[in-house]
PDB file of N, H, CA, C and O in Angstrom:
ATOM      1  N   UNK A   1     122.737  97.231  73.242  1.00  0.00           N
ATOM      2  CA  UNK A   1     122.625  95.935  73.875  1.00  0.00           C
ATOM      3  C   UNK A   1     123.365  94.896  73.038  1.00  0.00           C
ATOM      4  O   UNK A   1     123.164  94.898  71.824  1.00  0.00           O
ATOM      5  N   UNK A   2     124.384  93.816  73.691  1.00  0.00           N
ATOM      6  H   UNK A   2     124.548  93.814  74.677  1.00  0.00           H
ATOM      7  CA  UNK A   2     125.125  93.074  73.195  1.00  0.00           C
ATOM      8  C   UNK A   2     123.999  91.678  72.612  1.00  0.00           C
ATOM      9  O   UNK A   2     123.015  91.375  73.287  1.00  0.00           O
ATOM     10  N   UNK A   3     124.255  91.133  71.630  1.00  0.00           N
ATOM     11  H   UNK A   3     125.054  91.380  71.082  1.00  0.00           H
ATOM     12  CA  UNK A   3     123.472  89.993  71.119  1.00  0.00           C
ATOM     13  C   UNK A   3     124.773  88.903  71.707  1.00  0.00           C
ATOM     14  O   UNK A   3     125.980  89.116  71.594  1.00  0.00           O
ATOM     15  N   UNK A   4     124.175  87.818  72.292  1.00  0.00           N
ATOM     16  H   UNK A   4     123.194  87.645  72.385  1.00  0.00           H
ATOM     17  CA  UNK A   4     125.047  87.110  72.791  1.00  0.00           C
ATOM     18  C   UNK A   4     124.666  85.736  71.569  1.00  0.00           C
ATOM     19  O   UNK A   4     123.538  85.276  71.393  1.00  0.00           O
ATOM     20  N   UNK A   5     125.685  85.374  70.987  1.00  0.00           N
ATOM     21  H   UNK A   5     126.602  85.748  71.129  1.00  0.00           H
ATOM     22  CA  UNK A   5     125.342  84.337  70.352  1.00  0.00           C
ATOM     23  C   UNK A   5     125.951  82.527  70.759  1.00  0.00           C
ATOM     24  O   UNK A   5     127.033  82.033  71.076  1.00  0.00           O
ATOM     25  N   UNK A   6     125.206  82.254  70.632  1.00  0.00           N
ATOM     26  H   UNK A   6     124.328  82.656  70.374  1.00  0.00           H
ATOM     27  CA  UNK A   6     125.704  80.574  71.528  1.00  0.00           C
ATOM     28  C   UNK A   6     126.373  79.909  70.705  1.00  0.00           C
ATOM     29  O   UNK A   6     126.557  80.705  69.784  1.00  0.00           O
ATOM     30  N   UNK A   7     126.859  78.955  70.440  1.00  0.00           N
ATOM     31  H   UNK A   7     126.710  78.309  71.188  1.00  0.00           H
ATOM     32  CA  UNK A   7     127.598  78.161  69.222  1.00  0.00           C
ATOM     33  C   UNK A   7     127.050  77.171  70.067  1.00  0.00           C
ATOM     34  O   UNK A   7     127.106  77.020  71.287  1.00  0.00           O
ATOM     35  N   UNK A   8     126.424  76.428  69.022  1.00  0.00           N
ATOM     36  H   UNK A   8     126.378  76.551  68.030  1.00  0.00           H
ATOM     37  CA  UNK A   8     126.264  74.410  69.659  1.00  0.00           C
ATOM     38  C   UNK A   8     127.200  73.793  69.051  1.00  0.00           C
ATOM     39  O   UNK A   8     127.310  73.673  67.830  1.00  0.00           O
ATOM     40  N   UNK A   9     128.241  73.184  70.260  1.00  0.00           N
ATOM     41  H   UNK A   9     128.152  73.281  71.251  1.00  0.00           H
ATOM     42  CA  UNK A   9     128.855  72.097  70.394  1.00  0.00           C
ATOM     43  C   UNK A   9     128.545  71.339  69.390  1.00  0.00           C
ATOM     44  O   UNK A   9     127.352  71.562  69.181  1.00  0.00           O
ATOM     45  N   UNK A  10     128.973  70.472  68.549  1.00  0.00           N
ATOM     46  H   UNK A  10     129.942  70.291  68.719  1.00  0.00           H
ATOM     47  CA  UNK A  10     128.687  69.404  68.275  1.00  0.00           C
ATOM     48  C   UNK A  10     129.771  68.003  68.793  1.00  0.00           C
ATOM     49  O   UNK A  10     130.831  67.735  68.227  1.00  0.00           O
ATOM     50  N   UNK A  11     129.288  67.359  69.797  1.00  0.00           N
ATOM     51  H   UNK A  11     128.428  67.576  70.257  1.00  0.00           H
ATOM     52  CA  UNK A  11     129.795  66.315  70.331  1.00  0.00           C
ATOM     53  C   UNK A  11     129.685  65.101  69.669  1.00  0.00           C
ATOM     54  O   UNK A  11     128.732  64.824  68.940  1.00  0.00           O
ATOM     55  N   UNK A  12     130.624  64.363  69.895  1.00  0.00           N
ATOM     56  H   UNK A  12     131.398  64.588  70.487  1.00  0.00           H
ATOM     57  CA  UNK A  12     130.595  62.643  69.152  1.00  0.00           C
ATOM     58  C   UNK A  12     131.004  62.676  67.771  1.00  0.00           C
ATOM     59  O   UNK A  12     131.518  63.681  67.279  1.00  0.00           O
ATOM     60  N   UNK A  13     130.752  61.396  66.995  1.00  0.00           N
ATOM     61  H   UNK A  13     130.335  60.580  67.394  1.00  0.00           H
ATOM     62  CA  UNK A  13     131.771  61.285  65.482  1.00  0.00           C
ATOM     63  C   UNK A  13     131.037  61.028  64.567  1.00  0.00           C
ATOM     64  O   UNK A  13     130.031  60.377  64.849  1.00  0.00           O
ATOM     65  N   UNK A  14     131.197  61.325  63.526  1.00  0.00           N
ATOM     66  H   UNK A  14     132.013  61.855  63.296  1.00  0.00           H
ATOM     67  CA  UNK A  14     131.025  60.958  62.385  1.00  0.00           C
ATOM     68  C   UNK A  14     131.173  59.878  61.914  1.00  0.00           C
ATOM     69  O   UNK A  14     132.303  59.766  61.438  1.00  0.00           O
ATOM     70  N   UNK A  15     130.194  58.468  61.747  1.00  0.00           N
ATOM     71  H   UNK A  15     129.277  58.559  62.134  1.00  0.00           H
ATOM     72  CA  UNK A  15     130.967  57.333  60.815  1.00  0.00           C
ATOM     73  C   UNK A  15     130.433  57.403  59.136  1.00  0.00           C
ATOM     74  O   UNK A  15     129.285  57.597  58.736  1.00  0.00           O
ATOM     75  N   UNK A  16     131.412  57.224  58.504  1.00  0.00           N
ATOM     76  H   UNK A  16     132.345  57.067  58.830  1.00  0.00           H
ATOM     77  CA  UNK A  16     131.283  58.036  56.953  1.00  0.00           C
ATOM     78  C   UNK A  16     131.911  56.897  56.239  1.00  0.00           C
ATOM     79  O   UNK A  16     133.118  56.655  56.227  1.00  0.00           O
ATOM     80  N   UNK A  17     130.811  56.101  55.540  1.00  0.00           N
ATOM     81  H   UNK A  17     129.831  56.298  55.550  1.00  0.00           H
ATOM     82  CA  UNK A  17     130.964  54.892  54.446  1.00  0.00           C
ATOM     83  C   UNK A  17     130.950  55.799  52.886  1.00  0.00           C
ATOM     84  O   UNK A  17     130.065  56.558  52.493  1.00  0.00           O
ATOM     85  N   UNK A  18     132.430  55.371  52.084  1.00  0.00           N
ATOM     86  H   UNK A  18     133.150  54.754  52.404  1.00  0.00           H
ATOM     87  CA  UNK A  18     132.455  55.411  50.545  1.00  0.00           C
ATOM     88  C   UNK A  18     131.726  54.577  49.900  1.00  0.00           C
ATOM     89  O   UNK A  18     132.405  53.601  49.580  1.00  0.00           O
ATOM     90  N   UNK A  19     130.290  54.478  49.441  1.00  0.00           N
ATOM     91  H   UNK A  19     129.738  55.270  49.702  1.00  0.00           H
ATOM     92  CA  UNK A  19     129.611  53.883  48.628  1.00  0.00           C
ATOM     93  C   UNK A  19     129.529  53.874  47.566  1.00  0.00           C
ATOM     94  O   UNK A  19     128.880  52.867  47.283  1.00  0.00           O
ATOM     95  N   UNK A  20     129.844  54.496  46.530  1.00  0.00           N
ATOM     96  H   UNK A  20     130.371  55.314  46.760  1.00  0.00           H
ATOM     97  CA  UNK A  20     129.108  55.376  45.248  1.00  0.00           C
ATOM     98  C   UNK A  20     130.508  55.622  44.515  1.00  0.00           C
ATOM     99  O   UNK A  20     131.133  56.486  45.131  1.00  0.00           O
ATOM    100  N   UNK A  21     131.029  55.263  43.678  1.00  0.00           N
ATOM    101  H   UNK A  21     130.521  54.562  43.178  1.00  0.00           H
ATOM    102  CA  UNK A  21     131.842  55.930  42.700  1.00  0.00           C
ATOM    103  C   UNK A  21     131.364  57.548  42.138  1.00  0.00           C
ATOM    104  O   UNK A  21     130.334  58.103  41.755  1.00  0.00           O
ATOM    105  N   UNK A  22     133.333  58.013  42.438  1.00  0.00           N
ATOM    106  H   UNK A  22     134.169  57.562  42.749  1.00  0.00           H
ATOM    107  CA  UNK A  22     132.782  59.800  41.848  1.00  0.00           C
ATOM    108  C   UNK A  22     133.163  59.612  40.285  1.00  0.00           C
ATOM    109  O   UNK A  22     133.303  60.629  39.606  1.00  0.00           O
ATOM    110  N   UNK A  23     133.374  58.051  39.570  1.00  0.00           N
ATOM    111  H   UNK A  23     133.260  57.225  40.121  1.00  0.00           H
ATOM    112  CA  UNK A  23     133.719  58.370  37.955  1.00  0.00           C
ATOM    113  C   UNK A  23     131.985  59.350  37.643  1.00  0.00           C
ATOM    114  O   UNK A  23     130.854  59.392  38.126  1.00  0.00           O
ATOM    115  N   UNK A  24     132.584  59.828  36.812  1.00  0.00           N
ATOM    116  H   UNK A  24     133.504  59.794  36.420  1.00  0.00           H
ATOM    117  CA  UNK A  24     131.806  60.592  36.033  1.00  0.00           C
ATOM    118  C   UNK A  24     130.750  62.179  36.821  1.00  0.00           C
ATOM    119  O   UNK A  24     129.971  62.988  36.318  1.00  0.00           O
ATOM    120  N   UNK A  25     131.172  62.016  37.916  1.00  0.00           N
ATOM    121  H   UNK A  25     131.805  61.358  38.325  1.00  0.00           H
ATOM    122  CA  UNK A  25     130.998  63.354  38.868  1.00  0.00           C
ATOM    123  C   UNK A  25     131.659  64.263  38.610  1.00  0.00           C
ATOM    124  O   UNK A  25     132.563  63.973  37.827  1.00  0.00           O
ATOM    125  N   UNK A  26     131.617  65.803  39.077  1.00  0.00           N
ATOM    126  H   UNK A  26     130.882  66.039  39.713  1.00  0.00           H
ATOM    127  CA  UNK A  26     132.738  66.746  38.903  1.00  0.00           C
ATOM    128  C   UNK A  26     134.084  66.453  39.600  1.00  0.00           C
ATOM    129  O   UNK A  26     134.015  65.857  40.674  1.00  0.00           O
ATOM    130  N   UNK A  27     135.616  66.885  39.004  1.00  0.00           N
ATOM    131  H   UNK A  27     135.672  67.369  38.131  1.00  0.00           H
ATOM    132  CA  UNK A  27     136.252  66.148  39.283  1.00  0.00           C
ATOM    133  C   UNK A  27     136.840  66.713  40.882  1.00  0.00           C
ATOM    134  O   UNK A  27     137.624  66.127  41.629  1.00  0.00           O
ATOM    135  N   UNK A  28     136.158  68.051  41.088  1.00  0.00           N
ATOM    136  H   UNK A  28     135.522  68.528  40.482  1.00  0.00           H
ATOM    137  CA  UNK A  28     136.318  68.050  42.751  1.00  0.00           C
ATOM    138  C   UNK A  28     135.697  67.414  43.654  1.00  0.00           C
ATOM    139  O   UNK A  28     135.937  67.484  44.860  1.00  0.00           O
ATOM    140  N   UNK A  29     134.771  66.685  43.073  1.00  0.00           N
ATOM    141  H   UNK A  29     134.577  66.628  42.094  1.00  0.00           H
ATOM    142  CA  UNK A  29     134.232  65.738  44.418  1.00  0.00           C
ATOM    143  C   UNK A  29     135.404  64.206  44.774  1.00  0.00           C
ATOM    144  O   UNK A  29     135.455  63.691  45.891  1.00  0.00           O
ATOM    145  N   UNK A  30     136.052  63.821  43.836  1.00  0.00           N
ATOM    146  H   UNK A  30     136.011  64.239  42.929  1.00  0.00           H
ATOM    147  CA  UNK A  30     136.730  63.129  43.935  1.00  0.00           C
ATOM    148  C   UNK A  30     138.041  63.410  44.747  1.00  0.00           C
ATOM    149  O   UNK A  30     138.706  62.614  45.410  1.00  0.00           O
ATOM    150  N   UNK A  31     138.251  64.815  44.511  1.00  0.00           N
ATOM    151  H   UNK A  31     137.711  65.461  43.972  1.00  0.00           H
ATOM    152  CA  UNK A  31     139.234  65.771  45.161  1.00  0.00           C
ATOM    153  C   UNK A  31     138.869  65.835  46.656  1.00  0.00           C
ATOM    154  O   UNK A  31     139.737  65.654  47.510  1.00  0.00           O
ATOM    155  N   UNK A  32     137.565  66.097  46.980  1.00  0.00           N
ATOM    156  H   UNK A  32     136.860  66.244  46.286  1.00  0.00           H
ATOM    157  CA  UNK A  32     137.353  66.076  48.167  1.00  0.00           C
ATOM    158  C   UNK A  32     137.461  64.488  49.261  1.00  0.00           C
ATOM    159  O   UNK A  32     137.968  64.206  50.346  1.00  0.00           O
ATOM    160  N   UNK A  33     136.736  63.837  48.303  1.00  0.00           N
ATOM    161  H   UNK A  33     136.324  64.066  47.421  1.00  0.00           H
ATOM    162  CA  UNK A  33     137.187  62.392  49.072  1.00  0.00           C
ATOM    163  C   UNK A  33     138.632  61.585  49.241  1.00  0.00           C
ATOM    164  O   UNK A  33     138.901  60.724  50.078  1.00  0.00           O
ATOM    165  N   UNK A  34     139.366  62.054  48.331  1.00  0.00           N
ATOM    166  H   UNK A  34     139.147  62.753  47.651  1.00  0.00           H
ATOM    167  CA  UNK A  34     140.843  61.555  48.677  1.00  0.00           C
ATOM    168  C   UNK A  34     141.390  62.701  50.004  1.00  0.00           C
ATOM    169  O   UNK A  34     142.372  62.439  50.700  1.00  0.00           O
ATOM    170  N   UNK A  35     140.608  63.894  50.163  1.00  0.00           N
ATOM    171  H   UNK A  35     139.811  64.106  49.598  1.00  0.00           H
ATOM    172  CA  UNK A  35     141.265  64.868  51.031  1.00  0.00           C
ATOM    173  C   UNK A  35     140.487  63.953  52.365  1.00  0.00           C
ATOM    174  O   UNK A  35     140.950  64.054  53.501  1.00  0.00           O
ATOM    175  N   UNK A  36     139.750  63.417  52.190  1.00  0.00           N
ATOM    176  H   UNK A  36     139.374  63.335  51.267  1.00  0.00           H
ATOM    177  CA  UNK A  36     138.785  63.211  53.794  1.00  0.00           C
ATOM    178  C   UNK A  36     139.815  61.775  54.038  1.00  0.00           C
ATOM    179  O   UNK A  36     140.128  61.368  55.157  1.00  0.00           O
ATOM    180  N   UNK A  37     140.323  61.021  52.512  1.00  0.00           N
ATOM    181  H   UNK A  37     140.068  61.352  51.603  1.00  0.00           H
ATOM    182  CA  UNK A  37     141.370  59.889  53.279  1.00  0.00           C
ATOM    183  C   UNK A  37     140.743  58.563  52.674  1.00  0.00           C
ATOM    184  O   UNK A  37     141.111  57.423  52.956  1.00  0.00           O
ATOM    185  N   UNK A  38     139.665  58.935  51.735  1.00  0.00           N
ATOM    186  H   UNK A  38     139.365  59.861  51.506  1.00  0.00           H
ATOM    187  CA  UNK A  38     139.437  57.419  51.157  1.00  0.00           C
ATOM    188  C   UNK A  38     139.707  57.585  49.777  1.00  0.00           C
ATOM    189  O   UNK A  38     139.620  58.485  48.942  1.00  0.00           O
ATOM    190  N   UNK A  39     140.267  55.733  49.860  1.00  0.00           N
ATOM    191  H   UNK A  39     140.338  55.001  50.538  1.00  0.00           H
ATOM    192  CA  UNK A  39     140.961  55.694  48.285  1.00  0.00           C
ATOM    193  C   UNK A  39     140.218  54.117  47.625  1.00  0.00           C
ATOM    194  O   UNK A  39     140.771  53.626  46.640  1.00  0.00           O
ATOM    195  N   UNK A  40     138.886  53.349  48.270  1.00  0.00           N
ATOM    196  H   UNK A  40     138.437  53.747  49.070  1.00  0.00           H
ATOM    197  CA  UNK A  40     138.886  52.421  47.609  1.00  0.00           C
ATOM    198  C   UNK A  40     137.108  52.789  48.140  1.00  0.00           C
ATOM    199  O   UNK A  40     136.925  53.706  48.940  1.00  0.00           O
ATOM    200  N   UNK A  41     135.948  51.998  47.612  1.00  0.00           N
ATOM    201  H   UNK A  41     136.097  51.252  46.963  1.00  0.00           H
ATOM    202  CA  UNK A  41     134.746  52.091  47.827  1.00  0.00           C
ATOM    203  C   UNK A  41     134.240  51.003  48.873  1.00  0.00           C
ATOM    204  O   UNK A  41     134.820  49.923  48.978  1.00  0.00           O
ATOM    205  N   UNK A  42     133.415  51.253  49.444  1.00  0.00           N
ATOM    206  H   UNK A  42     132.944  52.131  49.359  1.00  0.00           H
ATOM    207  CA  UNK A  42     133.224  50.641  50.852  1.00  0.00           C
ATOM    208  C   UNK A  42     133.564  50.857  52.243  1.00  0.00           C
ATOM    209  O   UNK A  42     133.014  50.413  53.251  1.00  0.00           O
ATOM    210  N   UNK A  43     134.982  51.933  52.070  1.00  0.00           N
ATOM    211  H   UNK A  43     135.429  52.293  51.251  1.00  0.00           H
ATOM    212  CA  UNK A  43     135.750  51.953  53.425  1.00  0.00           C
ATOM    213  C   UNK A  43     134.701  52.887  54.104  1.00  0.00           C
ATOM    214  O   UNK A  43     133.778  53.621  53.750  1.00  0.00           O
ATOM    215  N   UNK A  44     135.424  52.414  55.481  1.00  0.00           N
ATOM    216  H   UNK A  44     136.174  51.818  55.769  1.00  0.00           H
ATOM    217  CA  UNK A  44     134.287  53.681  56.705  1.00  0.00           C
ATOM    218  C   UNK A  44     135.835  54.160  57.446  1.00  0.00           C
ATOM    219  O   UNK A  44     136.871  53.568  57.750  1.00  0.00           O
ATOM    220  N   UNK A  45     135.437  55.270  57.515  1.00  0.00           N
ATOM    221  H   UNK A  45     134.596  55.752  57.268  1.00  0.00           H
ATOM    222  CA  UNK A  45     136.171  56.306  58.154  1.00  0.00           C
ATOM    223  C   UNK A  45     135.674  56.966  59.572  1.00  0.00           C
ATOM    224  O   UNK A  45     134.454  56.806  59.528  1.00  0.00           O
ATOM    225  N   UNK A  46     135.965  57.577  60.715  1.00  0.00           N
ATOM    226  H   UNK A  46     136.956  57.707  60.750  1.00  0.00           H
ATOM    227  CA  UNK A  46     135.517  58.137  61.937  1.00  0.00           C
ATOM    228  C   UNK A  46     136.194  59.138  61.863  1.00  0.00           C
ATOM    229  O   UNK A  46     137.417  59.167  62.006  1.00  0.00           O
ATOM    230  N   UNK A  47     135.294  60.311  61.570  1.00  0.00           N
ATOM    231  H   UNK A  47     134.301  60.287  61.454  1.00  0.00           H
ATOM    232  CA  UNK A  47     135.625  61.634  61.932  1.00  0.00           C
ATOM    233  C   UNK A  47     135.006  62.603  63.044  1.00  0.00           C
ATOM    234  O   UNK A  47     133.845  62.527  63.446  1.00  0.00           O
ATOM    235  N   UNK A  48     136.102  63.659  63.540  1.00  0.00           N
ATOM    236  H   UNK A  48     137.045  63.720  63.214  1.00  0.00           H
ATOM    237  CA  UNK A  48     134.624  64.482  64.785  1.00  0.00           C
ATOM    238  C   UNK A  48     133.389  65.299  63.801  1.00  0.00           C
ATOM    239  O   UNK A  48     133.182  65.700  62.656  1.00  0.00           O
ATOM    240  N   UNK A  49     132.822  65.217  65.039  1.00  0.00           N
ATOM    241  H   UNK A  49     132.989  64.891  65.969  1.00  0.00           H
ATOM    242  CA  UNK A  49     131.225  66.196  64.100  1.00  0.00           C
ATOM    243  C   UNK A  49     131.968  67.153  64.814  1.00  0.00           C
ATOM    244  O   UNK A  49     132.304  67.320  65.987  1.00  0.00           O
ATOM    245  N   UNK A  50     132.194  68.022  63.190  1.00  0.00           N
ATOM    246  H   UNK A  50     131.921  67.886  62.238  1.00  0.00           H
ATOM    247  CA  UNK A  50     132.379  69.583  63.239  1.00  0.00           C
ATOM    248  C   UNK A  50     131.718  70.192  62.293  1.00  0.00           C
ATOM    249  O   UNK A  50     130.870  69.537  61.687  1.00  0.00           O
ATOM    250  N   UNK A  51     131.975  71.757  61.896  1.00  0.00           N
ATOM    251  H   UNK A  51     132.664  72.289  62.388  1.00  0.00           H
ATOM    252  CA  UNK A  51     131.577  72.236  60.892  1.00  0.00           C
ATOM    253  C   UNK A  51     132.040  71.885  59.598  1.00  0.00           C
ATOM    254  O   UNK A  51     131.378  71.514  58.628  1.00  0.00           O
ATOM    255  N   UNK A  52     133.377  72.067  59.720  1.00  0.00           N
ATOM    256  H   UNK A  52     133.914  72.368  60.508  1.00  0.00           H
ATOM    257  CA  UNK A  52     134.630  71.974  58.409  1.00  0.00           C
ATOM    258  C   UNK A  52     134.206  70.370  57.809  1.00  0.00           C
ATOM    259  O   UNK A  52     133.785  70.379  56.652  1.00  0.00           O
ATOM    260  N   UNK A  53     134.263  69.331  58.331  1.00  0.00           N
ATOM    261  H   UNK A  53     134.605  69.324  59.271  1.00  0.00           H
ATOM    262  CA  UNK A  53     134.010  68.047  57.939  1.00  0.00           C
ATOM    263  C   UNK A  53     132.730  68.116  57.729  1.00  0.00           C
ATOM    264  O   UNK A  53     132.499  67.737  56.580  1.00  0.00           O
ATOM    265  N   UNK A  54     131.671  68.453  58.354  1.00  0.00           N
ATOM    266  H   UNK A  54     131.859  68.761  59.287  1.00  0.00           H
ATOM    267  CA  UNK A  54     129.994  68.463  57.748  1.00  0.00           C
ATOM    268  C   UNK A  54     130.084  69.116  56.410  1.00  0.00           C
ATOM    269  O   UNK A  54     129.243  68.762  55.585  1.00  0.00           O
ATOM    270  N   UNK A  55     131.169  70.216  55.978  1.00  0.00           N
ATOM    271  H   UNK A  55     131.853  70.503  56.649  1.00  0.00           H
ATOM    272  CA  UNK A  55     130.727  70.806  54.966  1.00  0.00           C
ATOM    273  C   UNK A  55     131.329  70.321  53.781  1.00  0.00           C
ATOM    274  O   UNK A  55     130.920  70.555  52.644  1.00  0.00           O
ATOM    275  N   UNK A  56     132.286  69.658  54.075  1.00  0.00           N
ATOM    276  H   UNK A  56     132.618  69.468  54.999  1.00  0.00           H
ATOM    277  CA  UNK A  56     133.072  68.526  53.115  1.00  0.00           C
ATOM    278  C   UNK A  56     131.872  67.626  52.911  1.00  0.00           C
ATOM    279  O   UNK A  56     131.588  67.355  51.745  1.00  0.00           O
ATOM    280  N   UNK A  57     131.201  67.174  53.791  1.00  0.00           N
ATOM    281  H   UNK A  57     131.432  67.393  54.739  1.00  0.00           H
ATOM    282  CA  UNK A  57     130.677  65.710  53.368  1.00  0.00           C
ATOM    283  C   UNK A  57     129.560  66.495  52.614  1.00  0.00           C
ATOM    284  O   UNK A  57     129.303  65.991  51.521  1.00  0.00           O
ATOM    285  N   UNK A  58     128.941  67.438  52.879  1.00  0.00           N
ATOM    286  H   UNK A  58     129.149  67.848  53.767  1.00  0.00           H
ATOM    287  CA  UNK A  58     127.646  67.619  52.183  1.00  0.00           C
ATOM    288  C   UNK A  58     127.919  67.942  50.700  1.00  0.00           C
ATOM    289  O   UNK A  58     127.087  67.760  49.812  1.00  0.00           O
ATOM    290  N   UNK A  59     129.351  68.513  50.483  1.00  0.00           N
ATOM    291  H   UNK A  59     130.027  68.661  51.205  1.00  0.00           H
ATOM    292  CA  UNK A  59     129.681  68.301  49.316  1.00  0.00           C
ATOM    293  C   UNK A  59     129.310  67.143  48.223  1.00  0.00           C
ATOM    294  O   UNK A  59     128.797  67.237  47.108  1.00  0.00           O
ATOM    295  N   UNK A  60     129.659  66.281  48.794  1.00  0.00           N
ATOM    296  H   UNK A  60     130.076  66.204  49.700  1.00  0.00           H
ATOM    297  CA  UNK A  60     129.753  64.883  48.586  1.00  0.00           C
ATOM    298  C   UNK A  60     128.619  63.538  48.883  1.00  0.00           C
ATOM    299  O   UNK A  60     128.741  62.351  48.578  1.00  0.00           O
ATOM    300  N   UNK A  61     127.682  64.133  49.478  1.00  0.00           N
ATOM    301  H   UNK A  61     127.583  65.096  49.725  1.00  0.00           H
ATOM    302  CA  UNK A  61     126.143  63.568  49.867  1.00  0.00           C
ATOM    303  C   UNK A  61     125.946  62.260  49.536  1.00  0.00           C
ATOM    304  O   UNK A  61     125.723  61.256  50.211  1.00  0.00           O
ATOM    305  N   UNK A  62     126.117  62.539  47.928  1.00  0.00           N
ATOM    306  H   UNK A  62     126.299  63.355  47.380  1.00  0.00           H
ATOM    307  CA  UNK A  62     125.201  61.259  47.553  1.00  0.00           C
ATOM    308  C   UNK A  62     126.627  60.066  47.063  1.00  0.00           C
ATOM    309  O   UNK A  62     126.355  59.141  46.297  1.00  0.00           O
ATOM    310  N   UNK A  63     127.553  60.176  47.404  1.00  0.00           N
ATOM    311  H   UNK A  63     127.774  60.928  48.026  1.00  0.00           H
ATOM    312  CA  UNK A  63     128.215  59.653  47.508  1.00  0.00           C
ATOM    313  C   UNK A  63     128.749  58.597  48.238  1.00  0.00           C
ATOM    314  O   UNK A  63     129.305  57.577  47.833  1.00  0.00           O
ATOM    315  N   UNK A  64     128.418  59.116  49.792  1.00  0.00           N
ATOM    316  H   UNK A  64     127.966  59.945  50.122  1.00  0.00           H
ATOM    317  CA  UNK A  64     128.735  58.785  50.686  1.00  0.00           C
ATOM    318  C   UNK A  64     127.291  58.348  51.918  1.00  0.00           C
ATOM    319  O   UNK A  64     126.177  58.838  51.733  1.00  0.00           O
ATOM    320  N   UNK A  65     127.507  57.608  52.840  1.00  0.00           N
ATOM    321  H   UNK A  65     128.412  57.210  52.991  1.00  0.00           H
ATOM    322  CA  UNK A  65     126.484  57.154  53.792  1.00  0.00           C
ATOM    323  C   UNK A  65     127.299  57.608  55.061  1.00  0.00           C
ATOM    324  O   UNK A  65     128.447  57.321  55.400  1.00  0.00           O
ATOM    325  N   UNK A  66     126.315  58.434  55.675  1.00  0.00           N
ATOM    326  H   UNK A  66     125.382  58.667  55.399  1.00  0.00           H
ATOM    327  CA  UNK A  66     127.007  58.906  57.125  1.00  0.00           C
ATOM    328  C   UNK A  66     126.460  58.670  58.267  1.00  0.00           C
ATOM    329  O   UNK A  66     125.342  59.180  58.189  1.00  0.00           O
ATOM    330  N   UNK A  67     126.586  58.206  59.268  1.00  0.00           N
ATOM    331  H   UNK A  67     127.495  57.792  59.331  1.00  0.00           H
ATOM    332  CA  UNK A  67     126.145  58.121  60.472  1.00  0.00           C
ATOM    333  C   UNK A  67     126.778  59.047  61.573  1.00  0.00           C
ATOM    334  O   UNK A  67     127.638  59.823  61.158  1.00  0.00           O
ATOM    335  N   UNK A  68     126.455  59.088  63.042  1.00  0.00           N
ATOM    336  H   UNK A  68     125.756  58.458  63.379  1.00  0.00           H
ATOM    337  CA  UNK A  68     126.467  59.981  63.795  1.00  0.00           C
ATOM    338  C   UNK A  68     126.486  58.799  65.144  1.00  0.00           C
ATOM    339  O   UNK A  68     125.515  58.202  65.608  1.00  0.00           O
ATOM    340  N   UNK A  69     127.844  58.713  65.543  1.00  0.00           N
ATOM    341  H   UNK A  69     128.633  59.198  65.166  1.00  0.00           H
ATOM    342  CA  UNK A  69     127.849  57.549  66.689  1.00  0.00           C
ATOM    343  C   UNK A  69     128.677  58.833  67.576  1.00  0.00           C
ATOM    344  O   UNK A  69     129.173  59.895  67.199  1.00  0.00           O
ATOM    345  N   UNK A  70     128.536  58.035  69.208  1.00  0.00           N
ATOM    346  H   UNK A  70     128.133  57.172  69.514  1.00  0.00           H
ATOM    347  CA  UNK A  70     129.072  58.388  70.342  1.00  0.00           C
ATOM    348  C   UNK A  70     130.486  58.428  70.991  1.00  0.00           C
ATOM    349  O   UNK A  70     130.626  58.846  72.141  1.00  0.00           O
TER     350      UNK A  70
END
């Protein structure tokens, strides 16, 4: 018997505020936030809710403030 597995969608965006300086963090978290596109503290960015970007940001958690808009 086949296991049918579902994937949930994740619909709508990501809004993702740089709060938090990565001085003194490991120096791939800093690596990761210039890859997502921020280069100064405060900026907000809109990304899709996917996997690949959820797993970047969780990298980066306490760094960052994320919301989940439409």
């Amino acid at each position: 018997m086949e296991k049918k597995v579902s994937k949930k969608k994740n619909n709508g965006k990501l809004k993702v505020t740089y709060v938090k300086s990565a001085i003194g963090y490991d120096k791939r978290q800093a690596k990761i936030l210039e890859a997502l596109g921020f280069k100064k503290l405060n900026t907000t960015r809109v990304f899709p809710n996917n996997e690949c970007i959820k797993g970047s940001l969780f990298k980066v958690r306490h760094l960052v403030k994320v919301e989940e808009i439409d």
